[in-house]
C-alpha positions in Angstrom: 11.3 -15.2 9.6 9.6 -12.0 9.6 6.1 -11.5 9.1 3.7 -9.1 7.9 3.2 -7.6 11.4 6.9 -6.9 12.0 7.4 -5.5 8.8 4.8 -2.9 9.0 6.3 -2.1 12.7 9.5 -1.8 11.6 8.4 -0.1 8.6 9.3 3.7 10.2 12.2 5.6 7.5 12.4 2.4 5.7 13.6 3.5 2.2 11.6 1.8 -1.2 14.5 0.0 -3.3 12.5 -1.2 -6.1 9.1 -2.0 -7.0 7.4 -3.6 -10.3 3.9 -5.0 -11.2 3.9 -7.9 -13.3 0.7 -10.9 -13.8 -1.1 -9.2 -11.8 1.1 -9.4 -8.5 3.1 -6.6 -6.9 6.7 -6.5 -5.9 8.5 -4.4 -3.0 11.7 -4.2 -2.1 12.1 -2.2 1.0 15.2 -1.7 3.7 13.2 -1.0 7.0 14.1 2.1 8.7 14.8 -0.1 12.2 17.3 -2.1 11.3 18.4 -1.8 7.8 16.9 -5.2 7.0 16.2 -5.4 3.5 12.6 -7.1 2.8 10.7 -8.2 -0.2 6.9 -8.3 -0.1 4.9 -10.1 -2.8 1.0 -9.6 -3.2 -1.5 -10.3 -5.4 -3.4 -6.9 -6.2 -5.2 -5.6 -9.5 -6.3 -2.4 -8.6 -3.2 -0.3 -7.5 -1.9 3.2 -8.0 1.6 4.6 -8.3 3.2 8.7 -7.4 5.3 8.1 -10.6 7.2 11.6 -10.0 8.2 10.8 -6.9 9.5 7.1 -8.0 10.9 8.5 -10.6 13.5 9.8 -8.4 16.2 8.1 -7.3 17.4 10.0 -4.1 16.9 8.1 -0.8 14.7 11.3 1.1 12.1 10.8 -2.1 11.7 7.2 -2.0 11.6 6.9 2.7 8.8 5.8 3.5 6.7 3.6 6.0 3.9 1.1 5.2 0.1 1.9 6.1 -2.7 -0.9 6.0 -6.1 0.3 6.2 -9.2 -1.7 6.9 -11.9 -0.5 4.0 -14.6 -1.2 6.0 -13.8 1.3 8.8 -12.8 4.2 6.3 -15.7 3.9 3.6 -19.2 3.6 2.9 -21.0 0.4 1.7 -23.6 0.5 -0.2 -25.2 -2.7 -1.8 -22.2 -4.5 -1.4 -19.4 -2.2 -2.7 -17.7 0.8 -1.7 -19.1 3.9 -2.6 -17.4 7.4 -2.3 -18.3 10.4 0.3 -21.4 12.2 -0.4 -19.5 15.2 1.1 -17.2 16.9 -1.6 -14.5 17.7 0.8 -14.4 14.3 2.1 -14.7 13.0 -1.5 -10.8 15.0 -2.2 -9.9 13.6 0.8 -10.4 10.1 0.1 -9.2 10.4 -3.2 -5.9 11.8 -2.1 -5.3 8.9 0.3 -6.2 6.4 -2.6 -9.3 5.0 -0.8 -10.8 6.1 -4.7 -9.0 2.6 -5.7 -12.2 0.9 -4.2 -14.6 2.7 -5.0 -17.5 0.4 -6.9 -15.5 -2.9 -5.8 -17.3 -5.8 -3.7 -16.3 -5.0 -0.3 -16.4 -8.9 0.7 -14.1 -9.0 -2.4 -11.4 -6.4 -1.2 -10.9 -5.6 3.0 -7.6 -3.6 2.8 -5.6 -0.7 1.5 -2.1 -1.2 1.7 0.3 2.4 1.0 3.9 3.0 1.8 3.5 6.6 2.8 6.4 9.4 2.1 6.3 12.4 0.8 2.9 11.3 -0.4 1.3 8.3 -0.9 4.7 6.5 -3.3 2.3 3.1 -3.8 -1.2 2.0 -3.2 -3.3 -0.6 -4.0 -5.9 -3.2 -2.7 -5.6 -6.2 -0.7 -8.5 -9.0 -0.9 -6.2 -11.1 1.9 -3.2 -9.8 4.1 -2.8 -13.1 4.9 -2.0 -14.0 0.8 1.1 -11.0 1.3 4.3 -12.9 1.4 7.2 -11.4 2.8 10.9 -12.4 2.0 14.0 -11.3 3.7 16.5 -10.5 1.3 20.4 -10.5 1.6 22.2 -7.4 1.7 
């Protein structure tokens, strides 16, 4: 059995199948680049973003991709309990284009992670309160 460890490890050219959101948990279907397993990872998130041109697509180049988890509390500011944004305008666009904007104003006790599969751009994004809670599911081909 895989876990989340290996999966982001082997994550390198892995190429997103399928996604979907639904009550409030997300979905993943991803073939890792390492060794063609296919992989399903299931997490409970409410604050997520999606490149919805880029999904849109259904070539394999748009949708390869490797997964990124980011501790919060190493990339942003806290302030009274919850993430604020860069004073800095430049840094600002910068966290904004990586999706750290998702936490912004959230309890950062409450939400610890950023989890992305990174492509072309950032495909997916969206806030983890527990990586333990991400369950991962390998999938026959």
């Amino acid at each position: 059995m895989m876990t989340f460890a290996d999966v982001v490890s082997n994550s390198g050219d892995s190429v997103l199948e399928s996604y979907t959101y639904a009550e409030g948990r997300l979905l993943l279907v991803l073939v890792l680049g390492e060794n063609d397993q296919k992989v399903a990872l299931s997490l409970p998130t409410d604050h997520l973003v999606f490149a919805g041109a880029a999904l849109a697509n259904k070539e394999g180049s748009y949708r390869t991709c490797f997964l990124a988890i980011e501790d919060l509390s190493l990339v942003l500011s806290v302030e009274n309990g919850v993430y604020v944004p860069a004073p800095d305008f430049g840094q600002l666009m910068q966290q904004t284009r990586a999706n750290y904007h998702l936490a912004y104003g959230q309890k950062a006790a409450e939400w610890t992670h950023l989890l992305s599969l990174v492509g072309y751009g950032r495909l997916i994004s969206c806030l983890v309160a527990d990586v333990a809670a991400i369950y991962i599911t390998e999938v026959a081909a």
